[in-house]
N, CA, C and O of each residue as an XYZ file, in Angstrom:
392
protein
N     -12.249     -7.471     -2.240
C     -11.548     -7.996     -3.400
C     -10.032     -7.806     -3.186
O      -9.645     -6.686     -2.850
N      -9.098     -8.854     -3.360
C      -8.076     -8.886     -3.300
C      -7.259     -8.920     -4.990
O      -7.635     -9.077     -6.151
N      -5.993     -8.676     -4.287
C      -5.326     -8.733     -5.665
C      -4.258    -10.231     -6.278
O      -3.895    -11.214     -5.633
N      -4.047     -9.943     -7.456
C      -3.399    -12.045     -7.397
C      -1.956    -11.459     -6.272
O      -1.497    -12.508     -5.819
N      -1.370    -10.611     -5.863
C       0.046    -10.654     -5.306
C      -1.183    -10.931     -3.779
O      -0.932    -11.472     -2.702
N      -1.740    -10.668     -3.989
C      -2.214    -10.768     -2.277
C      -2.556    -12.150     -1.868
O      -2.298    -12.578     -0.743
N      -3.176    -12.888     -2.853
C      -3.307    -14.077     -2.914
C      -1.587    -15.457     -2.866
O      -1.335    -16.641     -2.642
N      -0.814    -13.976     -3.310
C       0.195    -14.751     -3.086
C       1.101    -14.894     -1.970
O       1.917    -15.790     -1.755
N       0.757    -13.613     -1.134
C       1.108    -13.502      0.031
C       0.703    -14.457      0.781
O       1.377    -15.337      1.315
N      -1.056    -14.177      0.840
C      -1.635    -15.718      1.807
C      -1.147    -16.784      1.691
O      -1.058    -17.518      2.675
N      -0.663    -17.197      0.373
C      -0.182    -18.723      0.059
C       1.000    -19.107      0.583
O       1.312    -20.218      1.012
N       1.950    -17.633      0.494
C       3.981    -17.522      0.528
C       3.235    -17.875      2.683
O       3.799    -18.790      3.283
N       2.394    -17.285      3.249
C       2.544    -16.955      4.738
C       1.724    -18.041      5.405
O       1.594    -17.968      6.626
N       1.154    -19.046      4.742
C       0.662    -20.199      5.238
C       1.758    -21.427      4.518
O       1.534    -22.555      4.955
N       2.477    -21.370      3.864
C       3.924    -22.288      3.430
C       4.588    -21.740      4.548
O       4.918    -22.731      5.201
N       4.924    -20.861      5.067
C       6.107    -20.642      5.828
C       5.758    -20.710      7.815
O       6.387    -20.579      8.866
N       4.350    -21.002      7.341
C       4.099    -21.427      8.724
C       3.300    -20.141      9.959
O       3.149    -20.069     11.178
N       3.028    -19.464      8.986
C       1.393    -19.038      9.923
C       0.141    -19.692      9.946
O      -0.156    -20.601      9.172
N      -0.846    -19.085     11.127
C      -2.040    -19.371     10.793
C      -2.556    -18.861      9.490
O      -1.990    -17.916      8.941
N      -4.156    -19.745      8.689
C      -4.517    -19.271      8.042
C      -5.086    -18.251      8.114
O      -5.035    -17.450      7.181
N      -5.945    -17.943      9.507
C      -6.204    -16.557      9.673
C      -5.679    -15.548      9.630
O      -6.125    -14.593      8.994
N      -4.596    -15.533     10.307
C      -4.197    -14.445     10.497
C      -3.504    -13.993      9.056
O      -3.483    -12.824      8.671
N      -2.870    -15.251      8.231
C      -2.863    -14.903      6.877
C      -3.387    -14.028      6.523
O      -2.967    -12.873      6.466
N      -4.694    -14.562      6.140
C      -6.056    -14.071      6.137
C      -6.174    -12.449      5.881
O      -6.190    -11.707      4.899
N      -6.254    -12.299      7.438
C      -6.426    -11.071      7.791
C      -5.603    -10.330      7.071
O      -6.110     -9.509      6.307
N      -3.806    -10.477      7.168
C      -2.818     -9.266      6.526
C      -3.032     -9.288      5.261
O      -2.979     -8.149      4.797
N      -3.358    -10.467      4.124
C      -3.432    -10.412      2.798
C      -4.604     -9.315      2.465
O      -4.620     -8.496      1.546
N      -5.389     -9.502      3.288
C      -6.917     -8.544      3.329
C      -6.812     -6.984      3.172
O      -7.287     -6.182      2.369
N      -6.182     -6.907      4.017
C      -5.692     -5.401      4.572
C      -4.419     -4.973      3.555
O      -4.272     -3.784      3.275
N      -3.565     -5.927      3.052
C      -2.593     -5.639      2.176
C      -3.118     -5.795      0.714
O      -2.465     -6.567      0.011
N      -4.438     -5.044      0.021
C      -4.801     -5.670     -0.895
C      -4.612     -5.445     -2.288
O      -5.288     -5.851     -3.233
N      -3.525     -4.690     -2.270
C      -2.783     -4.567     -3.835
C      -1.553     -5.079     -3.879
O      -0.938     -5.535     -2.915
N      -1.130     -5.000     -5.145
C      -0.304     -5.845     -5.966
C       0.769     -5.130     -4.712
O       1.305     -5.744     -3.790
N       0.875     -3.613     -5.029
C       2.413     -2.983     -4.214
C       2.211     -3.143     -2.791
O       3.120     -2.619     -2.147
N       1.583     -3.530     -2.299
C       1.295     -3.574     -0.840
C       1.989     -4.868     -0.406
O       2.926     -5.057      0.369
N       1.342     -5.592     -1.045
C       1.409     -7.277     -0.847
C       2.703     -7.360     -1.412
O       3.375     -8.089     -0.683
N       3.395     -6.930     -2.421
C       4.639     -7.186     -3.148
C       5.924     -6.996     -1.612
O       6.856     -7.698     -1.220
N       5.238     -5.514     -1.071
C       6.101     -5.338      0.050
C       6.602     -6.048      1.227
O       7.690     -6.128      1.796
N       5.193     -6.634      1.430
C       5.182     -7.170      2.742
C       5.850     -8.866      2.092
O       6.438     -9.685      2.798
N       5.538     -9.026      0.585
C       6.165    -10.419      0.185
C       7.871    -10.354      0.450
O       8.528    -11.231      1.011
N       8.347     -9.176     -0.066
C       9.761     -8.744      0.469
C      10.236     -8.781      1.386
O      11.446     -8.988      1.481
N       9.417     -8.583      2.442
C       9.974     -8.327      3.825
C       9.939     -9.564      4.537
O      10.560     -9.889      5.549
N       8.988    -10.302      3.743
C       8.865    -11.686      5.294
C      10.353    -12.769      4.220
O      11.288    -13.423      4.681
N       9.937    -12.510      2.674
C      11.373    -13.741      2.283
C      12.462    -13.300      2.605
O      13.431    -14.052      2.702
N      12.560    -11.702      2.893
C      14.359    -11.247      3.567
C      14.795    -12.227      4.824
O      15.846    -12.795      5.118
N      13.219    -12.137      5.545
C      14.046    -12.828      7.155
C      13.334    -14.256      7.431
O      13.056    -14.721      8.536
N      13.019    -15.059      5.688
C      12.736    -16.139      6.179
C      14.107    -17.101      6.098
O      14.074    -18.304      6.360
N      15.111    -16.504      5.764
C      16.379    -17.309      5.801
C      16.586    -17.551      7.639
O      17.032    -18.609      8.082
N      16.277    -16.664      8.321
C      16.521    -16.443      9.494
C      15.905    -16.892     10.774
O      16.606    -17.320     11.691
N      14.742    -16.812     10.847
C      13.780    -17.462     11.821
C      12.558    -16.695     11.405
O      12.697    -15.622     10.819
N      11.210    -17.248     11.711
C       9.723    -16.778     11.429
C       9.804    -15.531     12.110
O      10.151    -15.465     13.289
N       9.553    -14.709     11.540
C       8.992    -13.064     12.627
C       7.355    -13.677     13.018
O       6.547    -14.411     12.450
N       7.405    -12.921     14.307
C       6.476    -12.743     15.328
C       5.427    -12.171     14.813
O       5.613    -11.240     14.030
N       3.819    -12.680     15.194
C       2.983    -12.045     14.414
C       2.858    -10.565     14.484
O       2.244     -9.768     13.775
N       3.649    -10.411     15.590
C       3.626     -8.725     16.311
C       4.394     -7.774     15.136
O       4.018     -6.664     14.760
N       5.539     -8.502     14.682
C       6.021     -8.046     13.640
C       5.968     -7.796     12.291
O       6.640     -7.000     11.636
N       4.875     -8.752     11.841
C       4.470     -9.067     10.234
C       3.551     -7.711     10.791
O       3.630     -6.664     10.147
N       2.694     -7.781     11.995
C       1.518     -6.555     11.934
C       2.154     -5.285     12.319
O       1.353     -4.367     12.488
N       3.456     -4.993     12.507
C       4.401     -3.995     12.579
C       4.350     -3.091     10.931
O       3.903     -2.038     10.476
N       5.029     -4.155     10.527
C       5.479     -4.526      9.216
C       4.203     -3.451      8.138
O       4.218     -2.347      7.592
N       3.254     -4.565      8.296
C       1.662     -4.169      7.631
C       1.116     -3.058      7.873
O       0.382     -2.521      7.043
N       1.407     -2.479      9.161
C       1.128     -0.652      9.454
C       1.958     -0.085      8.836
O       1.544      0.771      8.054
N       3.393     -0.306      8.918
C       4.264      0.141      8.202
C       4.085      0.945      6.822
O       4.304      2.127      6.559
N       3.430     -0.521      5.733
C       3.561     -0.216      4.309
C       2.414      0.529      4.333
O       2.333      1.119      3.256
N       1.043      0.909      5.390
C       0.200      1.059      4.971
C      -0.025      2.598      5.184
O      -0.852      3.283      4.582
N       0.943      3.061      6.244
C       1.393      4.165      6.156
C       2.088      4.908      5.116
O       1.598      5.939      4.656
N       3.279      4.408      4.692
C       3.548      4.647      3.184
C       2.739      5.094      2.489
O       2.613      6.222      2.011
N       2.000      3.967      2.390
C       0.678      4.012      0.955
C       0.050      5.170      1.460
O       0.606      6.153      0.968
N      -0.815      5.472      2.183
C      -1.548      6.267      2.481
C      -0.554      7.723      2.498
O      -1.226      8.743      2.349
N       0.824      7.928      2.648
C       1.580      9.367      2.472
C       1.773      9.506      1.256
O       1.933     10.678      0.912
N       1.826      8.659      0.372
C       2.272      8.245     -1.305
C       1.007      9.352     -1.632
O       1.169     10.500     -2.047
N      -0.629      8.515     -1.253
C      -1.849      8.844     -1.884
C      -1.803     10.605     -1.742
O      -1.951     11.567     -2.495
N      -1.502     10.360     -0.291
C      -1.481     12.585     -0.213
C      -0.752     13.404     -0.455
O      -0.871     14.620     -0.307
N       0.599     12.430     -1.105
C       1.609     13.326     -1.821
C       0.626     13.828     -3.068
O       0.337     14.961     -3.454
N       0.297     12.718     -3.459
C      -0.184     12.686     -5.110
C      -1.421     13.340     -5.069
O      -1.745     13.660     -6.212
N      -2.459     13.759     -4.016
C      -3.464     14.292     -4.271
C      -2.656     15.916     -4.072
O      -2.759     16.967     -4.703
N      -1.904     15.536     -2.975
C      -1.661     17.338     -2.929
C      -1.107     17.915     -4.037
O      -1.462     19.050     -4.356
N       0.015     17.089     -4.918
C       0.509     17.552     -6.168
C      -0.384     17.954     -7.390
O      -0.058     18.807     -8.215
N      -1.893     17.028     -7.411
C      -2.882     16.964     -8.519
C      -3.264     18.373     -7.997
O      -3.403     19.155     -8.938
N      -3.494     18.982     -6.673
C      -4.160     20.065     -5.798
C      -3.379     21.187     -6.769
O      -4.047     22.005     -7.402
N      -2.076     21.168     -6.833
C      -1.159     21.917     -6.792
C      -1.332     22.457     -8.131
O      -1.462     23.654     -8.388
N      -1.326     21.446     -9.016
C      -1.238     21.221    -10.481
C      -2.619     22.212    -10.975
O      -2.530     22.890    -11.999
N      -3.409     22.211    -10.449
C      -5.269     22.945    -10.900
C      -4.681     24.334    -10.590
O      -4.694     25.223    -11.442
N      -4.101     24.531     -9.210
C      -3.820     25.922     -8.654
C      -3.338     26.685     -9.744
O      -3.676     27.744    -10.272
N      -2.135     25.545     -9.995
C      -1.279     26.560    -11.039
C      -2.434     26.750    -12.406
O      -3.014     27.772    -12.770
N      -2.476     25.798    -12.791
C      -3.218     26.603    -14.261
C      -4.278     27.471    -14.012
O      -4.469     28.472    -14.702
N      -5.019     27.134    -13.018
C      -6.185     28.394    -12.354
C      -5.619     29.829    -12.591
O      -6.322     30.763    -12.976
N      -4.126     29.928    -12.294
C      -3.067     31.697    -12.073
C      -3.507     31.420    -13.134
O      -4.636     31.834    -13.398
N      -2.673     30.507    -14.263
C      -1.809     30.556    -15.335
C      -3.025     31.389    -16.455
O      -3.136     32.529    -16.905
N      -3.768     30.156    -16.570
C      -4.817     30.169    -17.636
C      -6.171     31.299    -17.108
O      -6.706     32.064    -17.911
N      -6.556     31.219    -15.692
C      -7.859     31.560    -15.386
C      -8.827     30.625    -15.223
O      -8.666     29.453    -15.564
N      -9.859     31.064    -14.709
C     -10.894     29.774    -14.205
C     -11.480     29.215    -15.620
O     -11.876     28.058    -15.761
N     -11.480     29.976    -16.411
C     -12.441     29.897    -17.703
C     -13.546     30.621    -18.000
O     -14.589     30.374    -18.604
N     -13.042     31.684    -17.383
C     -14.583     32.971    -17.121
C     -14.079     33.632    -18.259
O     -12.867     33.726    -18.451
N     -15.259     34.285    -19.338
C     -14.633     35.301    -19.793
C     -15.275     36.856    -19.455
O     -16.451     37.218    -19.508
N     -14.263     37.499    -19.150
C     -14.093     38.707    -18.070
C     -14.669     40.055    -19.224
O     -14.564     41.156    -18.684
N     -15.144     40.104    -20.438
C     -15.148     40.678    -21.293
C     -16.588     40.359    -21.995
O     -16.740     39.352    -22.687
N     -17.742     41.403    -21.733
C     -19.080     40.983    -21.705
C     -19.390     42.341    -22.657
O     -20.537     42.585    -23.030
């Protein structure tokens, strides 16, 4: 399942003169709104300029997907972080007094 920005990617990268596959493929792999928003950024910066190389759109697409994926383990390690602390703060929820 894709997202509508991803759908818009495929559409923005077969107007500007890729294959549909390979479209295809990066809209696939880019399949959220912020993913696809990115990679929509990056190809209209240098479509004033000449087409980037498919080597580069798939540069590009590791790129954001790296991001995404350091974003996700910032945010899990912070949620990690967040339990730790109230675990000191509060306690597990045991009561120690029987």
């Amino acid at each position: 399942m894709i997202s509508e920005k991803s759908r818009e990617l495929y559409n923005y990268m077969i107007e500007i003169g890729y294959s549909a596959e390979f479209s295809g493929l990066i809209a696939k792999n880019l399949n959220t709104d912020f993913t696809a928003t990115r990679m929509l950024g990056y190809l209209a910066h240098y479509a004033n300029y000449a087409k980037l190389s498919d080597e580069e759109v798939v540069d590009e697409m590791l790129a954001i997907l790296s991001d995404r994926d350091s974003w996700i383990k910032k945010k899990q390690s912070q949620e990690a972080q967040q339990a730790i602390n109230e675990a000191i703060m509060y306690g597990l929820g045991e009561d120690d007094e029987e």
